[in-house]
C-alpha positions as protocol buffer text, in pm:
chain_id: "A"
residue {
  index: 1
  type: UNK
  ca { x: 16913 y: -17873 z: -1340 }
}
residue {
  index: 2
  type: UNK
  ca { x: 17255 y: -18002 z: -1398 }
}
residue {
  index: 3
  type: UNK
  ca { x: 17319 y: -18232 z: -1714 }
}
residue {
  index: 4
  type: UNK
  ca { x: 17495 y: -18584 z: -1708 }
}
residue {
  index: 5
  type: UNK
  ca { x: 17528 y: -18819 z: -1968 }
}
residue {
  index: 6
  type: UNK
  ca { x: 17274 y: -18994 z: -2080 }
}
residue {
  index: 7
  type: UNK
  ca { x: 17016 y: -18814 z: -1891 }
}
residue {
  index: 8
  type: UNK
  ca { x: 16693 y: -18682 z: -2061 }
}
residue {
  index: 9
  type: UNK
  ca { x: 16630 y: -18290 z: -2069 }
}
residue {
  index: 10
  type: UNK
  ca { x: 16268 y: -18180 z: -2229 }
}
residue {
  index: 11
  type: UNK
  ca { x: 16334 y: -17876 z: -2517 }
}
residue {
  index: 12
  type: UNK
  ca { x: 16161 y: -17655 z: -2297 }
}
residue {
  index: 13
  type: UNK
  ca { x: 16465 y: -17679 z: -2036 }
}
residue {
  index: 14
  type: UNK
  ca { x: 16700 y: -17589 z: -2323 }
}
residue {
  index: 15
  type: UNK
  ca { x: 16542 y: -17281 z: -2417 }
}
residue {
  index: 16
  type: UNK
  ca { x: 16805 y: -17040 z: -2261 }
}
residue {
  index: 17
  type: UNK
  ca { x: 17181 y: -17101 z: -2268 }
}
residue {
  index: 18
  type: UNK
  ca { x: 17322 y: -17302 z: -2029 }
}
residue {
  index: 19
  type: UNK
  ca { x: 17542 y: -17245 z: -1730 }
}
residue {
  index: 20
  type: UNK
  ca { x: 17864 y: -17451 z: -1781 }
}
residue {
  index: 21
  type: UNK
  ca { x: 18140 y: -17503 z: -1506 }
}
residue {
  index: 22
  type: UNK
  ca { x: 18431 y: -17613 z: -1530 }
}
residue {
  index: 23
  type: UNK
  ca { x: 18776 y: -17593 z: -1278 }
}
residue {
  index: 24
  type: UNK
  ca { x: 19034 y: -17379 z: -1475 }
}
residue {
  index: 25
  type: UNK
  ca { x: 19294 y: -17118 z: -1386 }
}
residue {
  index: 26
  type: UNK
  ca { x: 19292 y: -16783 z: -1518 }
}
residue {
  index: 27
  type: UNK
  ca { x: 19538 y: -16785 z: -1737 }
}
residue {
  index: 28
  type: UNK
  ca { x: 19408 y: -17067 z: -1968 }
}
residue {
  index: 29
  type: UNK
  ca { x: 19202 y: -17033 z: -2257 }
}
residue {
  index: 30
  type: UNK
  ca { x: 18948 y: -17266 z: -2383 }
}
residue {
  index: 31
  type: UNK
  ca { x: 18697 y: -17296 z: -2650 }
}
residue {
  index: 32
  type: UNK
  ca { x: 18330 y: -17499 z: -2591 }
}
residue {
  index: 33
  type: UNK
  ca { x: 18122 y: -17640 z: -2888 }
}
residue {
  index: 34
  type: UNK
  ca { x: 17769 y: -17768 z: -2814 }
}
residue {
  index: 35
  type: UNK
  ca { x: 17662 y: -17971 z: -3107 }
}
residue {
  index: 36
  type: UNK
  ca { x: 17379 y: -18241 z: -3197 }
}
residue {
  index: 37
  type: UNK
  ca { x: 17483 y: -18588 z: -3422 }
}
residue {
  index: 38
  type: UNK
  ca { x: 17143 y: -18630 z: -3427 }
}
residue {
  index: 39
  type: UNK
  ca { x: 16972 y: -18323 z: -3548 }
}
residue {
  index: 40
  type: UNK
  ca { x: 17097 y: -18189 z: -3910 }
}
residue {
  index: 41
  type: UNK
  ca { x: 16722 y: -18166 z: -4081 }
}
residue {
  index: 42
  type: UNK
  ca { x: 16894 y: -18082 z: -4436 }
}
residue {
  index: 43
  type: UNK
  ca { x: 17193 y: -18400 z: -4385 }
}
residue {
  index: 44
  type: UNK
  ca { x: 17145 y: -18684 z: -4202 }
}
residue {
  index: 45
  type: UNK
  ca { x: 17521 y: -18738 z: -4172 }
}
residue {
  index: 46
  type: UNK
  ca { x: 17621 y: -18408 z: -4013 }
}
residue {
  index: 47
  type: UNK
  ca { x: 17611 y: -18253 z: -3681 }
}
residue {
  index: 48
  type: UNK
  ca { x: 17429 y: -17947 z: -3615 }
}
residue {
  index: 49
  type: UNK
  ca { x: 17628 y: -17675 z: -3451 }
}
residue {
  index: 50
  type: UNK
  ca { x: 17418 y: -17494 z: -3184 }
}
residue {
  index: 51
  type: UNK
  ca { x: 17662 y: -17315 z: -2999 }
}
residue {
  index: 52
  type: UNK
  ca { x: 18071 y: -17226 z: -3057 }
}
residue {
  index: 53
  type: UNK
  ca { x: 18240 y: -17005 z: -2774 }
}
residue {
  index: 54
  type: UNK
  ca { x: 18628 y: -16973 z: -2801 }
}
residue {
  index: 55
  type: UNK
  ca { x: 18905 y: -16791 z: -2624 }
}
residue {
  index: 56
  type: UNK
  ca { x: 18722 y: -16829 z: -2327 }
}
residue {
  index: 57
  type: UNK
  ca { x: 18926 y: -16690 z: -2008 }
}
residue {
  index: 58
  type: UNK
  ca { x: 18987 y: -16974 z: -1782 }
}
residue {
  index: 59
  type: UNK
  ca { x: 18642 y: -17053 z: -1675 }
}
residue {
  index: 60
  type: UNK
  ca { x: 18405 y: -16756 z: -1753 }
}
residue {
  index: 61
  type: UNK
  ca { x: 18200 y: -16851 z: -2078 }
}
residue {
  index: 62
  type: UNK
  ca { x: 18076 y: -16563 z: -2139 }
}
residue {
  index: 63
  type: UNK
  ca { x: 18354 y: -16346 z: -2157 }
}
residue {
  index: 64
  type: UNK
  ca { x: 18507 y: -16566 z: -2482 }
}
residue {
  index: 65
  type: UNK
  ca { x: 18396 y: -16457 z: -2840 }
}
residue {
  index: 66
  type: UNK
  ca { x: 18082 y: -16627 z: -3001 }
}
residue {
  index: 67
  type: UNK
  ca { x: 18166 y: -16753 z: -3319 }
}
residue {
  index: 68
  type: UNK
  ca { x: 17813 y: -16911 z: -3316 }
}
residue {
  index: 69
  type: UNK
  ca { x: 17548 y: -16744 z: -3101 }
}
residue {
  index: 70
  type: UNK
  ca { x: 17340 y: -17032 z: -2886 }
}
residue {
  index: 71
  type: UNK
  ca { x: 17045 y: -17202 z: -3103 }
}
residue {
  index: 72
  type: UNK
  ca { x: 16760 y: -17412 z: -2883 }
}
residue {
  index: 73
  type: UNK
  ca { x: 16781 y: -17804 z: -2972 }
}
residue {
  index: 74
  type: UNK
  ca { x: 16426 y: -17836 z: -3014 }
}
residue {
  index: 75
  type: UNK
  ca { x: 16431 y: -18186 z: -3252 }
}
residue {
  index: 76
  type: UNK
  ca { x: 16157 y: -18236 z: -3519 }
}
residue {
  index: 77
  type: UNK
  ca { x: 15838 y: -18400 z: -3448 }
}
residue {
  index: 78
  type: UNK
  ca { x: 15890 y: -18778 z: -3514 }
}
residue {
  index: 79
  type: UNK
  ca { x: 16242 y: -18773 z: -3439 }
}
residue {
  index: 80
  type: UNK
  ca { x: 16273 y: -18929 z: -3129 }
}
residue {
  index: 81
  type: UNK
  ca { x: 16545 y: -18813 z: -2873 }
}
residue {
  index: 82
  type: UNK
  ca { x: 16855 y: -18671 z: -2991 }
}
residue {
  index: 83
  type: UNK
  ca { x: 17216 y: -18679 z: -2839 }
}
residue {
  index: 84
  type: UNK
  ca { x: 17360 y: -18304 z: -2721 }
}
residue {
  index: 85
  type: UNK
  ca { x: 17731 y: -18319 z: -2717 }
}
residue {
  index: 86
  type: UNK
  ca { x: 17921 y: -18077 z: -2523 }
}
residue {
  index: 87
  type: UNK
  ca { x: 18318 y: -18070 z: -2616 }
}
residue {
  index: 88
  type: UNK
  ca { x: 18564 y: -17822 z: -2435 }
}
residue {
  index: 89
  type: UNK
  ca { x: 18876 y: -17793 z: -2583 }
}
residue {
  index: 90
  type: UNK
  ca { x: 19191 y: -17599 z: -2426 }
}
residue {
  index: 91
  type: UNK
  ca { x: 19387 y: -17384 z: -2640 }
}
residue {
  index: 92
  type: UNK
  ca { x: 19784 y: -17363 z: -2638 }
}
residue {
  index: 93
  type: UNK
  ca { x: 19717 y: -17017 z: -2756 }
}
residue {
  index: 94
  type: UNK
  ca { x: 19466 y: -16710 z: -2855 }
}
residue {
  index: 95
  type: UNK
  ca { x: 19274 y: -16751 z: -3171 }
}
residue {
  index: 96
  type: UNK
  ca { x: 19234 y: -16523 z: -3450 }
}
residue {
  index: 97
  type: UNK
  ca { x: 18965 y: -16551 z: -3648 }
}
residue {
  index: 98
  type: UNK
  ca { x: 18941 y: -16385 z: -3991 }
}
residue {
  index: 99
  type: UNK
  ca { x: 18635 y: -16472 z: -4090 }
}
residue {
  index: 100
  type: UNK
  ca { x: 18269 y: -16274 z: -3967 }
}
residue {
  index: 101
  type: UNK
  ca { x: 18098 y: -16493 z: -3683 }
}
residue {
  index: 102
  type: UNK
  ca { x: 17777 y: -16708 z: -3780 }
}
residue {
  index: 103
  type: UNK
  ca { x: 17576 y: -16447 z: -3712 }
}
residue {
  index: 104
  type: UNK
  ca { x: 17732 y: -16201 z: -3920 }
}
residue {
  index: 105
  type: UNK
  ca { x: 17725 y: -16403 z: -4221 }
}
residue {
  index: 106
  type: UNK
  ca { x: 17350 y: -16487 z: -4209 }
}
residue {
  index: 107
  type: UNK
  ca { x: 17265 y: -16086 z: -4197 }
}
residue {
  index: 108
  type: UNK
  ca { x: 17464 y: -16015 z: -4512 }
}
């Protein structure tokens, strides 16, 4: 099912990572954050980062490096709908992190 803005999308359709397309050449590099304004159960005035893919080769996601590994929006009971915001950004340049992925850090 494709997603527009300001559609609805049950949790249940979020369960697995999405397909994103996008028109790019080859030789560009991009990096795509997924996050939710709406959804930070511990602070009410901070996004919740579900997904962070950069360095992505032109327009194949899932050849970039996960800095955060995909997490389900699946909003509290009583919380009404929340807002998923998608932001692609293109980089002028590779990027090179220093610091362990999400993922990494929460094993330690």
């Amino acid at each position: 099912r494709r997603v527009h803005a300001g559609n609805h999308v049950a949790p249940i359709e979020c369960a697995k990572k999405p397909s994103i397309e996008y028109d790019s050449t080859d030789d560009r590099k991009w990096t795509l954050i997924m996050t939710n304004p709406d959804g930070n159960p511990y602070d009410c005035g901070r996004e919740l980062l579900h997904w962070l893919v950069y360095n992505i080769p032109g327009n194949r996601v899932g050849d970039g490096t996960v800095y955060c590994p995909y997490l389900p929006p699946v909003p509290l009971q009583g919380t009404g709908f929340h807002r998923i915001i998608f932001a692609l950004f293109r980089q002028t340049e590779t990027i090179e992190m220093q610091n362990q992925s999400v993922k990494e850090r929460s094993e330690e």
